[in-house]
N, C-alpha and C positions, 0 to 999 in steps of 0.2 A: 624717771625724772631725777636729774642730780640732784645732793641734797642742798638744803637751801636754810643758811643760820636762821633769817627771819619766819621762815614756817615753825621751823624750831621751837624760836621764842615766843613767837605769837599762839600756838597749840599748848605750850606749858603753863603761859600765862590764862589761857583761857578753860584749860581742864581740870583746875581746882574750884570754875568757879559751881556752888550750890544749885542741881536742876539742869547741868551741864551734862547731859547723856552722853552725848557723842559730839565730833567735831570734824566737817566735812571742809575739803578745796574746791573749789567750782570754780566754772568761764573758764577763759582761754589757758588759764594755770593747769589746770585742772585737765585739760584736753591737750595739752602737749603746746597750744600753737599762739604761746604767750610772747610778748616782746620786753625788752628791759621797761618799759613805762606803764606797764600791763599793771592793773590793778590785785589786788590780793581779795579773790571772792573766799571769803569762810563762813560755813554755815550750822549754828550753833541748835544743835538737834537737844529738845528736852522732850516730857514726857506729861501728861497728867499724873503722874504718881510722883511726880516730883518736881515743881514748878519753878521758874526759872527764876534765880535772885537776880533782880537787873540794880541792885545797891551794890552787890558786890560785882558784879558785870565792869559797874563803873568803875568802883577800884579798881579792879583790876585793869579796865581799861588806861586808866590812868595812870597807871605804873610804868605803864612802856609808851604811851603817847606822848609826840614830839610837843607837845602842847597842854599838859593835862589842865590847866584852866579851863580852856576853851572844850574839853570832852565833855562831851554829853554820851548818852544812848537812852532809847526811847522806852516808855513801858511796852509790855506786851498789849499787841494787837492796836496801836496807835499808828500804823504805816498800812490800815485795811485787813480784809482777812485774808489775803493772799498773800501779801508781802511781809506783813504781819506785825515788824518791828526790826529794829538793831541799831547801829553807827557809822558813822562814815570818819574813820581815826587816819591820824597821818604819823606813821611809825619810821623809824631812820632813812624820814623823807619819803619812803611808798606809802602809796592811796590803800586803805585796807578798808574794807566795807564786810559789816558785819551783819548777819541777815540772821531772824528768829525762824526756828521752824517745830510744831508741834508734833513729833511723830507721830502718833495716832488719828492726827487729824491726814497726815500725810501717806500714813498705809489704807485709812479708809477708802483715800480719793485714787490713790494708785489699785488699789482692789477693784472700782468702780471703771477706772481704766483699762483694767486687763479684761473685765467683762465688755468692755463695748461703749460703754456711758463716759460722754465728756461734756462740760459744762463751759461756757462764757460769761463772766460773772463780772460786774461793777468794779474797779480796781484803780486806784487814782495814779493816774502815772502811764496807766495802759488805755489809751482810749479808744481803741478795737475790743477793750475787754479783756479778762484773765483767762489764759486756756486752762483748766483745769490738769491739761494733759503733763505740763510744765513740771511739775514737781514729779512728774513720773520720770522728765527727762533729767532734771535736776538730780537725783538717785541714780542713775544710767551711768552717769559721766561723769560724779565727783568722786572724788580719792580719799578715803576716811586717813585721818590723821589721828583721831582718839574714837575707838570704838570696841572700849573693855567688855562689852556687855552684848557683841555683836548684833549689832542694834541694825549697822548701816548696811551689813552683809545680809541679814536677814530682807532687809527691801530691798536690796539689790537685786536677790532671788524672784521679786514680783516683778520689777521691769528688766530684768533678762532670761530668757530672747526675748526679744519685739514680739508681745503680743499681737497676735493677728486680727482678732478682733478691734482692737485698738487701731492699728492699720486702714480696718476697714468703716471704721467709724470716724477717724481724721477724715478720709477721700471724703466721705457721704455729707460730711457737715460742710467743709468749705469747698468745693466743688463748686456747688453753685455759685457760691461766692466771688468764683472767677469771672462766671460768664455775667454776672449779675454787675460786676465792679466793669466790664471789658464794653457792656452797653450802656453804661452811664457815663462812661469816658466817649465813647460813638455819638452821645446825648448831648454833648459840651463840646465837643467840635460841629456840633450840627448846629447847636444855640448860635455862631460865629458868620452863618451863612442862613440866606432864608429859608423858614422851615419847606422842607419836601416831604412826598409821600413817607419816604424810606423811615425820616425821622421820627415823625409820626405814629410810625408802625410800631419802631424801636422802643419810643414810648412806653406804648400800650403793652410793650411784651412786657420790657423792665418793671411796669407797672403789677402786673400778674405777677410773674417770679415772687416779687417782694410779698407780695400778700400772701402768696401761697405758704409762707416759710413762718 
């Protein structure tokens, strides 16, 4: 990745702040396949042994936003517990979004992922639900920008290779979810015309599937 003044400025400003472990690139930056109007994903790893100052967050945020009146950033765990918290700043005119992430809460679930176990879980903003499996991918594919304490290389270690297990626990869970999504779409083109046998049947299967799960 060439280098780029605003990751720069944006990683210096934000690695002094207190409770600031480590400091991750994500999305399309992050994976090569960004375009000039591409957002700036960074993701601001702290720790329980050292909790995250979000008073000084905002300073700092404020020091380099095009706007510091108008900056905010949220307490922790006020965006759910999966999203968890941060800001959405506008920096020499790019969109920088700034995302909270607990590591320990995030090696537990990537742990739980390399075994096999993944969760869908309440998440405002996801209304399919939160894959659990996300933060494992979120670790896979970000590019550590401050990571003194090899924090980000140590989970990287848990989500690389692709667990297979994990593999095999993605298919097993939304799998059905195909065939299950593919007869209630069959179900709603059938509503459009009078019911027949077929639909009927279709029903009754959709209807099992669901309950079986």
């Amino acid at each position: 990745m060439p280098h780029d003044p605003l990751l720069t400025r944006l990683t210096s400003a934000f690695a002094k702040v207190p409770g600031i472990a480590a400091i991750v690139l994500g999305g399309s930056r992050a994976r090569g396949s960004a375009h000039a109007s591409s957002d700036y994903d960074m993701g601001l790893y702290s720790s329980a042994a050292s909790s995250l100052d979000t008073d000084r967050l905002l300073a700092a945020a404020k020091e380099i936003a095009d706007d510091p009146a108008a900056t905010a950033v949220t307490p922790v765990g006020e965006w759910g517990p999966w999203i968890v918290g941060g800001a959405w700043l506008s920096v020499e005119g790019r969109k920088v979004d700034l995302l909270y992430r607990n590591a320990d809460a995030v090696e537990a679930v990537m742990q739980s992922c390399r075994a096999g176990v993944v969760t869908m879980d309440y998440q405002p903003g996801h209304p399919h639900g939160f894959c659990s499996a996300i933060w494992m991918g979120e670790i896979a594919y970000c590019r550590p920008l401050h990571d003194p304490q090899a924090l980000i290389a140590r989970l990287k270690s848990i989500a690389l290779p692709y667990p297979s297990p994990l593999r095999t626990a993605l298919i097993r869970r939304f799998q059905w979810e195909i065939s299950f999504g593919i007869e209630n779409a069959e179900l709603a083109v059938a509503a459009s015309r009078p019911m027949s046998q077929d639909a009927s049947t279709g029903r009754s299967r959709a209807s099992r599937r669901c309950c079986s799960h």
